[in-house]
N, C-alpha and C positions, 0 to 999 in steps of 0.2 A: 398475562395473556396466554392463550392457548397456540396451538402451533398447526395449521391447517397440511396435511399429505398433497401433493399433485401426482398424479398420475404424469412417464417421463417416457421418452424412448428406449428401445434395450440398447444397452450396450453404452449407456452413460452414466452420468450416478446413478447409484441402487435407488437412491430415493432422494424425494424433493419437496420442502415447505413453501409458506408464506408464514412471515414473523411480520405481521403489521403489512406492509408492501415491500419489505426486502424479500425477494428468492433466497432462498438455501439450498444447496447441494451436497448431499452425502454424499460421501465417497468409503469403501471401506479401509483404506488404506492413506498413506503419505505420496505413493508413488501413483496411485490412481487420481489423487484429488489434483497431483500435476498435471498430468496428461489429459485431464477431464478441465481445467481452465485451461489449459494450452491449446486443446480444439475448441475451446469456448472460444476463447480471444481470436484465435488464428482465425475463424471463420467471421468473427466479428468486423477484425481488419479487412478482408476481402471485403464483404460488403459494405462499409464505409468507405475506400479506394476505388470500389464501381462506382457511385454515387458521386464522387469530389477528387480531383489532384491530388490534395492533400491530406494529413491526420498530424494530429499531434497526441502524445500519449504520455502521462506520467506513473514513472515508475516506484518502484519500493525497490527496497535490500533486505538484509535481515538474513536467515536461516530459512526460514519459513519462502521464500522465493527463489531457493536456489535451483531445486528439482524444475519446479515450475519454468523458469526462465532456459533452463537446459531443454527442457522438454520440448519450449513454443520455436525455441533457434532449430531444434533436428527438423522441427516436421515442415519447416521450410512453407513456401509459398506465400510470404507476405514479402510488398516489396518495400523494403526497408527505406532504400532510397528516396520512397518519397513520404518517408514519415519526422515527425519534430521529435523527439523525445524529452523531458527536462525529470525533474526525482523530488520526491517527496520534503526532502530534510538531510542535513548535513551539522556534525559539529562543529561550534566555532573552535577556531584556534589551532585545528590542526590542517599539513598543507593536504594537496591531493594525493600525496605519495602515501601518506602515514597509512600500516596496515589496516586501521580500520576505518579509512575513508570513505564516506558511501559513492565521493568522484572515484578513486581506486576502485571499489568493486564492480560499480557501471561502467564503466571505462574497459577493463578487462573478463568481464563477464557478459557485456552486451556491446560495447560500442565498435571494437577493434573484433568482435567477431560478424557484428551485422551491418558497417558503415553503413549510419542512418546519413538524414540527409543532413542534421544538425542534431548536437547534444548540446545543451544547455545547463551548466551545471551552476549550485551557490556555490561560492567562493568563500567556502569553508576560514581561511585565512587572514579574508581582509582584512585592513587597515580601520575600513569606516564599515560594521556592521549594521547599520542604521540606513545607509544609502545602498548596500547590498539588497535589505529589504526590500526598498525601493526599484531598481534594477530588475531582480527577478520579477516583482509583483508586475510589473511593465511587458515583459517577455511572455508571461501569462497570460495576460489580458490583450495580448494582439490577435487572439487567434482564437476560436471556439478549442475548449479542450475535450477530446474525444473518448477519452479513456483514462481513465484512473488508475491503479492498482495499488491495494492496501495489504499490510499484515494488521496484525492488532497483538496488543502489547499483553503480559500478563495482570496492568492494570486498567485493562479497558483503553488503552490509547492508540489514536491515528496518527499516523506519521509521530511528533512530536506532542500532540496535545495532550498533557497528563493530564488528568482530571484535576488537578491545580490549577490548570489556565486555559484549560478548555472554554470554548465558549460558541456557542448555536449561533450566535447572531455578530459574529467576531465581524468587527469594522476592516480589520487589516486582513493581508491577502495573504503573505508572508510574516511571519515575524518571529522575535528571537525570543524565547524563554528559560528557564532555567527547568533543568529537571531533576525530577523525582528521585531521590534515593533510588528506592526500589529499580526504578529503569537503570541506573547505573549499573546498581551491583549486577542486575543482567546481562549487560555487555562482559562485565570479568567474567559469568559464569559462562557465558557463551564464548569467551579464549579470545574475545575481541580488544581486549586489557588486560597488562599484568596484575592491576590493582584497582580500588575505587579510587584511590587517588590521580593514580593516571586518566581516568574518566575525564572529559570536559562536563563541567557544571552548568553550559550555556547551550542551544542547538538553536539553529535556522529551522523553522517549519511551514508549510503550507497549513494554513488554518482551515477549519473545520468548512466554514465556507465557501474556500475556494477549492476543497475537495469534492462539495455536494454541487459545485457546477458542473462538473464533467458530465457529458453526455452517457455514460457508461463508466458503475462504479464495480471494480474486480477486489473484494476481500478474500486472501486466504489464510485460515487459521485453521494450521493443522499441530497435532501430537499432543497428548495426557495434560501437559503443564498449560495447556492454551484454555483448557473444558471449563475452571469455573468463572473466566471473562466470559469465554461464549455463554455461559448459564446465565450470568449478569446481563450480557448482551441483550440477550433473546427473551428471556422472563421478567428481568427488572424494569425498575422505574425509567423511564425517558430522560435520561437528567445528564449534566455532567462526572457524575459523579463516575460514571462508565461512560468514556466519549462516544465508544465505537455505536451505544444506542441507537444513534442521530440515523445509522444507516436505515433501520427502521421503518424511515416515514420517506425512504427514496427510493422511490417506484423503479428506476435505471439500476442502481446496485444488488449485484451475485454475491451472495457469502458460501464460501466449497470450505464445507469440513471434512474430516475421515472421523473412523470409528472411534476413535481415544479422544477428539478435541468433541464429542458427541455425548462424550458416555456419561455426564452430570443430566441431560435434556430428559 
């Protein structure tokens, strides 16, 4: 598929496609593609909070959201307190403290700076993984979900879904998989493990369709090592073979690159 230009306002990304009905947003940089979803979102928030009491929003971790998440906290004017928050995926087996807990990182990277009105976390630890599924998928499903926000993986993955166990038309809301080599050794190379051994082999995730209900889907993938998923993304086959495709054919999802996660296109 070809990749159609929009014409954008000054002073936001440099530039803007259509991949099938997903938005794309160039940014030239790491630090611009924050700030460029952080007013994306922030004004998003506003007018969904005119409109309704409430929002609910699920979030990402990763490297790839950190600028991002600093950036949407400065520029202030959402009211947190009347927002739900809950997260993408978590490993099993380890507790909320453990350094590369995604409870630990949303907890001290968004929760204890923006007291929402609720944070909702998987229970990384539990006992019964199977009724955790169950549990979150429930907490999910009482609420319309307003906002998404995704990374994407160096093998085309959402939240958790490798292209091992991805699936378009996933029955479950939640649920637990085993992951990819490749996703592991990522976490050691990203200083999130001393080793692949220390890795968990298992993870909690939000499946592919309960990420395409949100009423608003935010993908960012930025920097060199992210450009030949986005290639796959945006030019390849539709398939699981690269999850993050799906985003594709969903008219509500923003995908903000910069210039390095661009430069295969």
């Amino acid at each position: 598929m070809s990749l159609k230009a929009n014409t954008i306002q000054p002073g936001a990304a440099k530039e803007t496609f259509q991949a099938d009905v997903l938005s794309v947003r160039l940014c030239h940089s790491s630090s611009e593609l924050a700030q460029d979803a952080a007013l994306f979102v922030r004004k998003y928030l506003q007018d969904i909070l005119s409109e309704q009491q409430t929002a609910s929003v699920v979030l990402a971790t990763g490297n790839s959201q950190i600028q991002f998440l600093d950036a949407l906290i400065a520029l202030g004017g959402v009211d947190w307190s009347r927002i739900t928050l809950f997260h993408l995926d978590e490993y099993l087996g380890i507790d909320a403290d453990h350094p590369a807990s995604f409870r630990r990182y949303l907890r001290e990277r968004v929760e204890y700076r923006v007291k929402p009105d609720k944070f909702h976390y998987l229970e990384g630890d539990t006992l019964e993984p199977l009724a955790e599924c169950d549990r979150y998928t429930q907490l999910l499903l009482a609420q319309p979900i307003d906002l998404c926000c995704l990374g994407l993986g160096k093998n085309g993955h959402l939240a958790f879904n490798e292209p091992s166990v991805a699936d378009f038309n996933d029955p479950e809301r939640v649920k637990l998989v085993k992951l990819d080599k490749g996703t592991r050794l990522a976490q050691v190379d990203g200083g999130h493990f001393p080793s692949l051994e220390a890795v968990p082999q298992y993870a909690f995730t939000l499946t592919i369709p309960m990420i395409c209900a949100a009423k608003k889907i935010l993908c960012l993938a930025p920097a060199r090592h992210k450009a030949l998923a986005v290639k796959t993304m945006l030019l390849g086959a539709l398939s699981t073979d690269c999850p993050a495709s799906v985003l594709r054919t969903q008219a509500q999802a923003t995908l903000f690159l910069d210039a390095d996660s661009a430069s295969l296109l």
